[in-house]
Wavefront OBJ file of the C-alpha trace (Angstrom):
o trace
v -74.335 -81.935 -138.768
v -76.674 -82.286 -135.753
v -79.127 -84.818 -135.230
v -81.575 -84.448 -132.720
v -84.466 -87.377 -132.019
v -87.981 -86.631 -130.367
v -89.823 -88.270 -128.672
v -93.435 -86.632 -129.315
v -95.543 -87.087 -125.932
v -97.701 -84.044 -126.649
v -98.901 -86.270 -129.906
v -100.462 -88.896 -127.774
v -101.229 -86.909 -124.846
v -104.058 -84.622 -126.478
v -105.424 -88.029 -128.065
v -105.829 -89.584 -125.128
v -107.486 -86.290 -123.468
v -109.823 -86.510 -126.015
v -110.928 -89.942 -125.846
v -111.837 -92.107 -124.635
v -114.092 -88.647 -126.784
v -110.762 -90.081 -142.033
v -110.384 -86.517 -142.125
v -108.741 -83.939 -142.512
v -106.621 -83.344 -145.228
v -104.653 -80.823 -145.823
v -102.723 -79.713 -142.496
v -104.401 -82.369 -140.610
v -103.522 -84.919 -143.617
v -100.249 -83.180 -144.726
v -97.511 -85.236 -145.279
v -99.417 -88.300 -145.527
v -99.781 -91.467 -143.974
v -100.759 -95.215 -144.329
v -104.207 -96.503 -142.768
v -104.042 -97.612 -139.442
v -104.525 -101.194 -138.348
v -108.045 -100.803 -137.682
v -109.168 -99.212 -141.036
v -109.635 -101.309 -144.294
v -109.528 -99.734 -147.497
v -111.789 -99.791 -150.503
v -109.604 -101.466 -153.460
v -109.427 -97.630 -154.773
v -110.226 -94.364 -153.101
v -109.395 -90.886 -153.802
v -109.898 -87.793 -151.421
v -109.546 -84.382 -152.210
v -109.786 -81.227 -149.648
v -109.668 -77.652 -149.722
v -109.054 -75.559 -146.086
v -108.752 -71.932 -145.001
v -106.726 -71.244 -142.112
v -108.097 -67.976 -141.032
v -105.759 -64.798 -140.255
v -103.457 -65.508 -136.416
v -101.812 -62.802 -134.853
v -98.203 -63.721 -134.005
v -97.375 -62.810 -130.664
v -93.943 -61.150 -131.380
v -95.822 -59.001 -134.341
v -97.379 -59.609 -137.584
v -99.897 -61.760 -138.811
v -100.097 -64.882 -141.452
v -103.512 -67.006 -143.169
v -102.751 -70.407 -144.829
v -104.838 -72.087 -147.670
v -104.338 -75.560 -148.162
v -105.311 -78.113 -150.931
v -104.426 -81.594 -151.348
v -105.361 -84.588 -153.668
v -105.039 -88.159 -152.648
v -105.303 -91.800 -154.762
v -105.006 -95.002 -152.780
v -105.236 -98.300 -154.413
v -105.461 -102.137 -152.273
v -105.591 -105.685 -153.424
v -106.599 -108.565 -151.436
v -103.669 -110.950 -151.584
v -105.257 -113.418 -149.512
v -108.187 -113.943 -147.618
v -105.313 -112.829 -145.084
v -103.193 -110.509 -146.650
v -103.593 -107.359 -148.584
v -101.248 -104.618 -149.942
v -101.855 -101.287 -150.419
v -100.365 -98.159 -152.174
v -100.657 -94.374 -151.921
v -99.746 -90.948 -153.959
v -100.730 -87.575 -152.617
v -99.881 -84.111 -153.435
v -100.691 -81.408 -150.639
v -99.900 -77.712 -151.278
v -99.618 -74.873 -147.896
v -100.135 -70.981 -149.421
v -98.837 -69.289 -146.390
v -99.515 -65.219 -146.510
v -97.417 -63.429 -143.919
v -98.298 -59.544 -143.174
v -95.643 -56.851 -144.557
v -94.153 -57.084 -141.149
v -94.029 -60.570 -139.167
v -92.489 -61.083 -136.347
v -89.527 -63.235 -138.226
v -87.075 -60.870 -138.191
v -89.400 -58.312 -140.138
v -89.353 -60.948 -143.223
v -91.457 -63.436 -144.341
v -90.030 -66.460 -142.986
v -92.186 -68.693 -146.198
v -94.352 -68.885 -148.584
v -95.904 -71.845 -150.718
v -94.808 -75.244 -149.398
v -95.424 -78.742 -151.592
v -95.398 -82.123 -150.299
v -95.509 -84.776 -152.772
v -95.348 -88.204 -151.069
v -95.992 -92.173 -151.468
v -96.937 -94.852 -149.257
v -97.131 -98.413 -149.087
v -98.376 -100.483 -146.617
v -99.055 -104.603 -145.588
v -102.079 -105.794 -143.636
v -103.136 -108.934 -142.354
v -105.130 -110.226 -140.548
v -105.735 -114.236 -138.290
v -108.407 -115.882 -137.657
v -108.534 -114.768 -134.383
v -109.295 -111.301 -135.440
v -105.794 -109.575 -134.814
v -104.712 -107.200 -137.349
v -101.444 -106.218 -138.546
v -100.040 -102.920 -140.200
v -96.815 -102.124 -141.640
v -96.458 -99.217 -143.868
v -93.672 -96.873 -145.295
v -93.901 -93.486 -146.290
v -91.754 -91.552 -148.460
v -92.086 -88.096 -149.997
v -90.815 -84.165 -150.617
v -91.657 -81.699 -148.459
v -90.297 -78.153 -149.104
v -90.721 -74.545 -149.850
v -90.837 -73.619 -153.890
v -86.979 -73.088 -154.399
v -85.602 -75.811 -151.730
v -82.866 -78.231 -152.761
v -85.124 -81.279 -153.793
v -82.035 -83.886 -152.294
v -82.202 -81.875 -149.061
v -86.169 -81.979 -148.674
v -86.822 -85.482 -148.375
v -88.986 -87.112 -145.287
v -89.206 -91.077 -144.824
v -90.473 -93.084 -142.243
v -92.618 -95.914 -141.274
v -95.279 -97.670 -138.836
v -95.905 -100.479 -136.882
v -98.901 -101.677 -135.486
v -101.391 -104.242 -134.277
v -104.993 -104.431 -133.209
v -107.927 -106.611 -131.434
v -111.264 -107.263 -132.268
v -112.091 -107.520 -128.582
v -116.028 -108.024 -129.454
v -118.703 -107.284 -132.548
v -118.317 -103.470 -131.333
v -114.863 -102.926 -129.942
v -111.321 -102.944 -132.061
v -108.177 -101.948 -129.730
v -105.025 -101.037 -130.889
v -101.011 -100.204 -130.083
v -98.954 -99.106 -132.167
v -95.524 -96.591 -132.998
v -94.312 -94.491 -135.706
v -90.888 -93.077 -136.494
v -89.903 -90.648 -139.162
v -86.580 -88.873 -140.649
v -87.926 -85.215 -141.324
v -84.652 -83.730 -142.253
v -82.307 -82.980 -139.053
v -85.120 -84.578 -136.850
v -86.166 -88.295 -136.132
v -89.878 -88.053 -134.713
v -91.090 -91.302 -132.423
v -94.302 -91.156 -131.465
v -97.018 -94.029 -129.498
v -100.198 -94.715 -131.138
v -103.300 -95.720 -129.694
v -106.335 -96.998 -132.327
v -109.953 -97.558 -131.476
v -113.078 -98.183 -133.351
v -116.036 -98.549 -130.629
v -119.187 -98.606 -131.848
v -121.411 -97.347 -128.371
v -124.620 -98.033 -130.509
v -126.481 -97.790 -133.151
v -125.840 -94.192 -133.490
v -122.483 -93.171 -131.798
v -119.472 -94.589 -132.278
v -115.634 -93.649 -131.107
v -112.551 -93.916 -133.712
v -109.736 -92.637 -135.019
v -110.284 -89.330 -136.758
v -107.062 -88.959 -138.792
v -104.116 -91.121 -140.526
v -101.219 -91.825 -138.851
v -98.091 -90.434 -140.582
v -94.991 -87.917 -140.027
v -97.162 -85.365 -138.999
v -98.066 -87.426 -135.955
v -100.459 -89.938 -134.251
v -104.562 -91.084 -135.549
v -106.354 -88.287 -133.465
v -109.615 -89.295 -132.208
v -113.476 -88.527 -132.876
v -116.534 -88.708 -131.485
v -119.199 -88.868 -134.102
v -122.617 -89.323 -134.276
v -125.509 -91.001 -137.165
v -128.748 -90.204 -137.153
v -129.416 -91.884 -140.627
v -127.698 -93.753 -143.622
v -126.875 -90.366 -145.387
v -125.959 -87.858 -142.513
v -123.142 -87.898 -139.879
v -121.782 -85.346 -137.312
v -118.243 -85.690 -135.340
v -116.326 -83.628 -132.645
v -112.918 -84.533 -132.859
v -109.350 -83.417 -131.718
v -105.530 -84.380 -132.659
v -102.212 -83.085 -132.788
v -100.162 -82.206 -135.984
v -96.977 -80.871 -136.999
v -95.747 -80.323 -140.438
v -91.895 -80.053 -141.375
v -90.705 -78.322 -144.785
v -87.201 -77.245 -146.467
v -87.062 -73.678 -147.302
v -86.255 -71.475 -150.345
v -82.403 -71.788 -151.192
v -82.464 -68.188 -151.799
v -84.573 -67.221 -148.976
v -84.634 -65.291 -145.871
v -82.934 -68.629 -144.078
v -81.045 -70.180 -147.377
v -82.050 -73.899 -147.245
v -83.550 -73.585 -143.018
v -86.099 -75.204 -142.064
v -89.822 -74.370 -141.191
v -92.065 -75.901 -139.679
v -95.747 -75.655 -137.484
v -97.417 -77.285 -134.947
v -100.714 -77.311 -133.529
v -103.606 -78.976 -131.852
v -106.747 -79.055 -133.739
v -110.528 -79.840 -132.574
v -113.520 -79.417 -134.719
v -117.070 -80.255 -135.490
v -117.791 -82.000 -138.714
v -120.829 -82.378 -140.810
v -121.357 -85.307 -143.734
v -123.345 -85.996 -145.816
v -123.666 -89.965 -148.177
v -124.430 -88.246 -151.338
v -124.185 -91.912 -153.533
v -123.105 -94.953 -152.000
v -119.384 -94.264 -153.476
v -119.327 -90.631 -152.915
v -118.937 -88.565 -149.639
v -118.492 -84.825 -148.868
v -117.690 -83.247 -145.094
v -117.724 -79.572 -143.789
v -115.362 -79.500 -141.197
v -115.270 -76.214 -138.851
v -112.979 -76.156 -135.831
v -110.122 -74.319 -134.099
v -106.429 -73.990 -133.817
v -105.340 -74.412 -130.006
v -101.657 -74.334 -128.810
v -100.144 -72.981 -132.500
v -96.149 -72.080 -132.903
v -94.113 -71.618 -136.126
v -90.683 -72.046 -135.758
v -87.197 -71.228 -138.398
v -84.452 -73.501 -138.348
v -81.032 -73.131 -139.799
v -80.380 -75.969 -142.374
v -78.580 -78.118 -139.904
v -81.455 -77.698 -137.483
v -80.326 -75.040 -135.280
v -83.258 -73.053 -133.705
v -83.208 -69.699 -134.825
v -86.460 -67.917 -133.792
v -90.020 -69.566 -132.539
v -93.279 -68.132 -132.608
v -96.843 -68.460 -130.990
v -99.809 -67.536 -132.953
v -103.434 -66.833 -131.558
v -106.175 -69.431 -131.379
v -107.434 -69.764 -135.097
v -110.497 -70.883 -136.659
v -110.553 -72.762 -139.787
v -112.827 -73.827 -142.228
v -112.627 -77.168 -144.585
v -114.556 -79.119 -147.317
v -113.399 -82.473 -148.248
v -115.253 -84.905 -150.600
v -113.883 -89.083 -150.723
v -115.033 -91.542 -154.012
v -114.290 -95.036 -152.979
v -114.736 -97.911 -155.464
l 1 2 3 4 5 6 7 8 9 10 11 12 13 14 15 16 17 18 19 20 21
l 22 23 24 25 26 27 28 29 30 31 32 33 34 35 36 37 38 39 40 41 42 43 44 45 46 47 48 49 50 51 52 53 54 55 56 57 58 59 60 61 62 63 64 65 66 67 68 69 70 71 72 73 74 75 76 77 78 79 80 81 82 83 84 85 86 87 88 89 90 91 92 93 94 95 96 97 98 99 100 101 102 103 104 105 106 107 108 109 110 111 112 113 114 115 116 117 118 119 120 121 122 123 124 125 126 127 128 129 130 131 132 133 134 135 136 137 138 139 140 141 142 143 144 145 146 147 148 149 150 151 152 153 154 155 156 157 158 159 160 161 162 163 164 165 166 167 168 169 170 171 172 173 174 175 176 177 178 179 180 181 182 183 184 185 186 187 188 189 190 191 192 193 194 195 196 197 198 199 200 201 202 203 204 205 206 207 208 209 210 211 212 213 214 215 216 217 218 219 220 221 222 223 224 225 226 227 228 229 230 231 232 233 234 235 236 237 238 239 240 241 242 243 244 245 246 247 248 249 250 251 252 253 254 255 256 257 258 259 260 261 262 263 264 265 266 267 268 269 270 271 272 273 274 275 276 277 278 279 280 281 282 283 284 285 286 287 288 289 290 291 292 293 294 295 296 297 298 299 300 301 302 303 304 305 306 307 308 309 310 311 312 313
């Protein structure tokens, strides 16, 4: 059996391009993650999403169109006026719908993909205003028909941040994660600036094992309305079918998102967001199941469309 460990530089490197310029589920959100140092939770939240991943040409032939839904319950209690601990269980489900003749050897390399997963997490914070994460994750993430024992991801985070003034929170930190025949390292970088009334600067997505907290620019002009341009970099990592075209392989996709996002307060509790953006940079790639490349391929710049709604109590 092979092992092969990754460092993930194009996860940070995209962040930090758009910098210093909690969303989106499914692909962006897919196989979960904790809240970063920076973020406190609600005592319970749950988030929901559904996204279209518009139809991609691959370049070596074919086309493919994703839909994506997830569901997601989180759940915090304040140990301390220092300490809290925090729990999460999501379900996220890819529908991938590949042309009669993709570029994967003529075959449709997948289909529908479910990721199950649950996280817990420890944060605390001094009376100096440093904060302190550590969180696990823990979860399934495979094709319908994989070999349950064989499509298991785990990992975890580390991280700490600043509360440099009222309107600035800085942050380090790094993740690591087991996704199958892989071990995924990757630097994180949190910020919450708030520039003014109006604009503020923060992290866009969670961190997990589909990589680093993106980053968005977003803008306020009232209690009940909010508008963000944002960017990150995610990959997602699945078992396939035991009786599929690559018995037991392993799929997986990568890509760098941006979008514009529109929200709207509809209670105090209750948010929904339109999110509209594009696919940049997008490969699929097949895997035997000891992680042996078989066959990569780009796809096309892709739009995609999302609507999320968040209840917090």
């Amino acid at each position: 059996m092979s092992i092969k460990y990754r460092v993930c530089w194009p996860a940070w490197i995209p962040s930090f391009f758009f910098a210093w310029i909690m969303f989106y589920p499914g692909f962006l959100e897919a196989q979960g993650g904790p809240l970063t140092a920076a973020e406190e939770f609600p005592r319970w939240s749950v988030n929901g999403s559904a996204y279209y991943q518009f139809q991609s040409d691959l370049d070596r032939g074919g086309n493919f169109s994703v839909k994506r839904f997830s569901i997601n319950g989180r759940w915090s209690h304040p140990v301390n006026s220092s300490l809290s601990l925090g729990a999460g269980l999501r379900y996220a489900y890819d529908g991938y719908s590949f042309s009669d003749k993709p570029g994967f050897s003529g075959r449709a390399p997948w289909g529908d993909i479910h990721m199950p997963d649950l996280s817990l997490a420890a944060f605390y914070r001094t009376e100096s205003d440093w904060r302190f994460l550590a969180a696990a994750t823990g979860g399934y993430s495979g094709e319908s028909g994989a070999e349950p024992g064989d499509s298991i991801i785990y990992g975890g985070i580390l991280s700490a941040s600043k509360k440099i003034g009222p309107d600035l929170t800085l942050g380090l930190g790094a993740g690591i994660y087991r996704r199958f025949e892989e071990t995924t390292f990757f630097p994180l970088i949190f910020v919450k600036w708030k520039i003014s009334d109006q604009w503020t600067v923060g992290n866009a997505l969670q961190a997990g094992p589909t990589g680093p907290a993106g980053l968005e620019l977003v803008y306020r002009p009232g209690e009940d309305w909010g508008f963000g341009l944002g960017g990150a970099y995610r990959s997602v990592r699945f078992r396939l079918d035991r009786n599929g075209a690559v018995p037991n392989g392993i799929g997986s996709e990568k890509s760098i998102p941006v979008w514009l996002r529109a929200s709207r307060r509809l209670t105090k509790e209750i948010n929904l967001d339109l999110y509209g953006g594009l696919l940049l940079g997008g490969e699929l790639s097949i895997e035997d199941r000891s992680g042996r490349e078989l066959s990569t391929d780009d796809y096309r710049t892709t739009p995609f469309l999302a609507l999320t709604f968040s209840w917090r109590i």
